[in-house]
C-alpha positions as CSV (number, residue, x, y, z in Angstrom):
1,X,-19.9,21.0,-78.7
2,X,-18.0,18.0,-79.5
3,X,-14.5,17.7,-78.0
4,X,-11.2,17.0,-80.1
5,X,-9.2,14.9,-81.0
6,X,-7.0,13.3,-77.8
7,X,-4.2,15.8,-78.4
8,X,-1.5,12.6,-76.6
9,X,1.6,14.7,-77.6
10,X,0.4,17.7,-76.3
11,X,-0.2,16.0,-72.8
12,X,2.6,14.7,-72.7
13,X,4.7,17.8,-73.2
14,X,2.9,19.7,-70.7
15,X,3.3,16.5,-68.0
16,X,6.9,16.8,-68.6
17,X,6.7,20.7,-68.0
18,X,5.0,20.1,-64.5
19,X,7.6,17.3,-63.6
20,X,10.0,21.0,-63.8
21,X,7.7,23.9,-62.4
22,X,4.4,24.8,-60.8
23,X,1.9,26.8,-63.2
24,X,-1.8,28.5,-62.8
25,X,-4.8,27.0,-64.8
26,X,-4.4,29.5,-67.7
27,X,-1.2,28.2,-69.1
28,X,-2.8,24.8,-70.2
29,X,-5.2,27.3,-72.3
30,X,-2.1,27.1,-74.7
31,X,-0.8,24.4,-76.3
32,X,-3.4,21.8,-76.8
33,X,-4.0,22.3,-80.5
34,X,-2.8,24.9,-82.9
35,X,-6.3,25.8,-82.9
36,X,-6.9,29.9,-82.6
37,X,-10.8,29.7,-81.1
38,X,-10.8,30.6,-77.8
39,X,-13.7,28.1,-76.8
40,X,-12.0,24.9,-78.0
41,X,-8.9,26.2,-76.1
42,X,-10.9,26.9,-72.7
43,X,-13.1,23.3,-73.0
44,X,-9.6,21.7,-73.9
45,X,-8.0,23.5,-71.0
46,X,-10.7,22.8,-68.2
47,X,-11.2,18.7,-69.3
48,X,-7.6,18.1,-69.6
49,X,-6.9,19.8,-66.1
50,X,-9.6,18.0,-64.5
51,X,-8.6,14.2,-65.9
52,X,-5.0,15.0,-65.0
53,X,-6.1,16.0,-61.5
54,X,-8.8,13.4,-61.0
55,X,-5.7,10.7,-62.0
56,X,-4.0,12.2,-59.3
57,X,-1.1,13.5,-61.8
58,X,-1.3,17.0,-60.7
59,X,-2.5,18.6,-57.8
60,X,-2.7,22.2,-56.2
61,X,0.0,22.7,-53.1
62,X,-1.8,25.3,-51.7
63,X,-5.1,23.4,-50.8
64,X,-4.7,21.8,-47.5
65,X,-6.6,19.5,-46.1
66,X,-6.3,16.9,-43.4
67,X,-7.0,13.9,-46.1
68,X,-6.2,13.6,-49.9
69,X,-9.8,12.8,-50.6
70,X,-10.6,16.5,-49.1
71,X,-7.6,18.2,-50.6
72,X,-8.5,16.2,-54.3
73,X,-12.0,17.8,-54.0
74,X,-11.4,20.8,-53.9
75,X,-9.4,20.9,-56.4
76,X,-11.7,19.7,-58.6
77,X,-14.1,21.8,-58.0
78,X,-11.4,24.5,-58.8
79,X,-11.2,23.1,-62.0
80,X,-15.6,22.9,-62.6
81,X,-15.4,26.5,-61.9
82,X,-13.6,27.1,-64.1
83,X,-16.1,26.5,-67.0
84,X,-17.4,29.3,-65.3
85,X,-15.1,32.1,-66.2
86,X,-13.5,33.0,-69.3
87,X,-9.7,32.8,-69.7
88,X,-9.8,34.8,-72.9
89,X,-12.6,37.5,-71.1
90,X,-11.3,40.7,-71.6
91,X,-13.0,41.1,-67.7
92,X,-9.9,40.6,-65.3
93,X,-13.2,39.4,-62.5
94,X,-13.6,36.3,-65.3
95,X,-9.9,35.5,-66.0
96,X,-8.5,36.1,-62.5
97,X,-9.7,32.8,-61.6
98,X,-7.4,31.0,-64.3
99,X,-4.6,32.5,-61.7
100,X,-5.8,31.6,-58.1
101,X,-3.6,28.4,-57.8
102,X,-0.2,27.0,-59.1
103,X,-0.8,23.3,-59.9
104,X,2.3,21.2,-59.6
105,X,3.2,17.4,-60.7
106,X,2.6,14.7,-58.4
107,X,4.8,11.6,-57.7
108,X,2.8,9.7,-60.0
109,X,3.4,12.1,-63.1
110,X,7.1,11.8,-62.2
111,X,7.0,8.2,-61.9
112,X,5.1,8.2,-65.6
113,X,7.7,10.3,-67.1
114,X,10.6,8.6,-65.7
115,X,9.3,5.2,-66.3
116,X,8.4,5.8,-69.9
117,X,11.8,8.2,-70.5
118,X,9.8,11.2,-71.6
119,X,12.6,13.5,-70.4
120,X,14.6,12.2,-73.1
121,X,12.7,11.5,-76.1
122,X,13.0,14.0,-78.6
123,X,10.5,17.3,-78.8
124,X,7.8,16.1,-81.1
125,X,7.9,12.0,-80.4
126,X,5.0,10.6,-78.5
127,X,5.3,7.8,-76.3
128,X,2.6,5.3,-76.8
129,X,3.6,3.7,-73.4
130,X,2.1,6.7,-71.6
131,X,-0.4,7.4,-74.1
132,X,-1.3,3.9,-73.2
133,X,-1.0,4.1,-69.3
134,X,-3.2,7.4,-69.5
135,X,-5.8,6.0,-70.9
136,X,-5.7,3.5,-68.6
137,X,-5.8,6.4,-65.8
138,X,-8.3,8.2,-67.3
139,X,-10.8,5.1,-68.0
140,X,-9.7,4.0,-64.2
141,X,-10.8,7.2,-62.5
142,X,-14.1,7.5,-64.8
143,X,-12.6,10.4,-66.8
144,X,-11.7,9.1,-70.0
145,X,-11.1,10.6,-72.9
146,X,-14.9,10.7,-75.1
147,X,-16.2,13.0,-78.2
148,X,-17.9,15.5,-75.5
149,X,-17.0,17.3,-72.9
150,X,-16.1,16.0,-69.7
151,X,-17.2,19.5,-67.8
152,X,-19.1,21.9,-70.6
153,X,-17.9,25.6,-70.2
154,X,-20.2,28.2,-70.1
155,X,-20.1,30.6,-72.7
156,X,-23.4,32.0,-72.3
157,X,-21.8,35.6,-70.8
């Protein structure tokens, strides 16, 4: 399966929604493309959530560790797992794992959207500063953005 196009805007509004609220896993399996198949959604929805966590832009408050490297893994392997389990299962075992955490913004997704004035730009505009400067995360902590999938979901169920 190859992956999509870098959906930037799409990012970008959904970094702005985490600089307002905390939300589980399965809300990023909306709003990445207008696509209606259920596996793009899911591979979109586990890649994007583990480069944003991996570029320390998100994290999950309720995993404690006593370091940030400790805390960071786990998280990520959160996010592996969930290749694992179907959002869009009709099987509430498979899609109650899209629920076990709230991730949240971290000070570097706040500093990105303040610094590139994402709050204010208009619904719709894309900001090639970040689209820029996320790239540049991405590339920096060995997740960028390629034609395949970072973490290939399992739909073999």
């Amino acid at each position: 399966m190859s992956a999509p196009e870098y959906p930037a805007l799409e990012i970008q509004d959904w970094l702005r929604v985490f600089c307002y609220d905390s939300y589980c896993a399965d809300a990023m399996t909306s709003g990445l493309t207008n696509s209606k198949g259920a596996t793009l959604r899911w591979q979109l929805a586990v890649d994007t959530l583990y480069r944003l966590l991996a570029s320390d832009l998100l994290y999950i408050p309720a995993l404690i560790a006593d370091d940030s490297s400790t805390m960071k893994s786990a998280a990520l392997d959160y996010i592996k797992s969930l290749a694992h389990h179907n959002p869009f299962s009709s099987d509430i075992k498979e899609t109650s794992h899209w629920y076990l955490w709230d991730i949240s913004a971290k000070d570097r997704c706040h500093s990105l959207i303040e610094k590139y004035g994402i709050r204010d730009l208009p619904q719709g505009e894309l900001s090639q500063g970040l689209v820029a400067a996320l790239h540049g995360l991405f590339a920096e902590n060995q997740v960028a953005w390629s034609d395949y999938p970072l973490i290939a979901i399992n739909t073999d169920q």
